[in-house]
C-alpha positions in Angstrom: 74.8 96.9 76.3 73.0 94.4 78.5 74.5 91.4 76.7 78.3 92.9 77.2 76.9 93.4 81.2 75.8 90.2 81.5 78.8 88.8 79.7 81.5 90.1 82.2 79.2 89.7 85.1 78.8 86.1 84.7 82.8 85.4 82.9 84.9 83.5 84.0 88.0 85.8 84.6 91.1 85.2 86.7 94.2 87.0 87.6 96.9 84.1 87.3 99.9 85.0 89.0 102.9 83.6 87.3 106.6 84.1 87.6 106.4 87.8 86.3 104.7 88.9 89.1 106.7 87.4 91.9 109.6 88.8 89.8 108.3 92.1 89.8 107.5 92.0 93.2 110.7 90.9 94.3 112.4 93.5 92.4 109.8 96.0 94.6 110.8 95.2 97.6 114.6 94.7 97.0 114.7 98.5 95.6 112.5 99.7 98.8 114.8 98.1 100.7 117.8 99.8 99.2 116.6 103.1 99.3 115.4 102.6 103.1 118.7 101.8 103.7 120.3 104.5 102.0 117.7 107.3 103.5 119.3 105.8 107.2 123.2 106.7 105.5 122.0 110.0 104.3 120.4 110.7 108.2 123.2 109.7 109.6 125.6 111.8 107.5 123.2 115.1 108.0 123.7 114.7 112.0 127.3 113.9 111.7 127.8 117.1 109.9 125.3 119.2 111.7 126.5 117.4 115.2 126.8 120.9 117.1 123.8 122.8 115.6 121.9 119.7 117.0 123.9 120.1 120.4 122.9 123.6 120.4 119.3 123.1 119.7 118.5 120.3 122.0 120.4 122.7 124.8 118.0 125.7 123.5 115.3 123.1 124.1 116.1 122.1 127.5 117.0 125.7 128.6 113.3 127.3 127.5 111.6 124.6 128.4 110.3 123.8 125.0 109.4 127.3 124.0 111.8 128.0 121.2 110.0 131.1 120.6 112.7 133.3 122.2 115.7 131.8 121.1 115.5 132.7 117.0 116.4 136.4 116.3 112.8 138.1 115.3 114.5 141.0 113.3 117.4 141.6 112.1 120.4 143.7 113.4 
């Protein structure tokens, strides 16, 4: 056990980065790109079709003063 110890404490390791890596990497960051630019589409589509529910929150908002409390039914009728 002490010999294996001593053998990785004192080795000679070394990551070598080669073009694998910056390929991979590459490919990383070109797929987070594409998806953070497909999350903004999908935002913007979600307001665009929920335009007036939005409208008629932000005027809820506005009109209570913040406290949206009041404004969602608490039972049923």
């Amino acid at each position: 056990m002490l010999k294996i110890v001593a053998y990785v404490r004192y080795s000679n390791a070394s990551i070598i980065l080669n073009w694998n890596i910056f390929l991979g990497a590459l490919i990383f960051f070109i797929l987070c790109g594409i998806l953070i630019f497909q999350n903004q589409i999908w935002e913007e589509e979600d307001f665009s079709r929920n335009k007036n529910w939005y409208k008629w929150k932000d005027s809820a908002i506005k009109s209570n003063k913040g406290d949206l409390s009041r404004i969602y039914p608490t039972s049923k009728k």
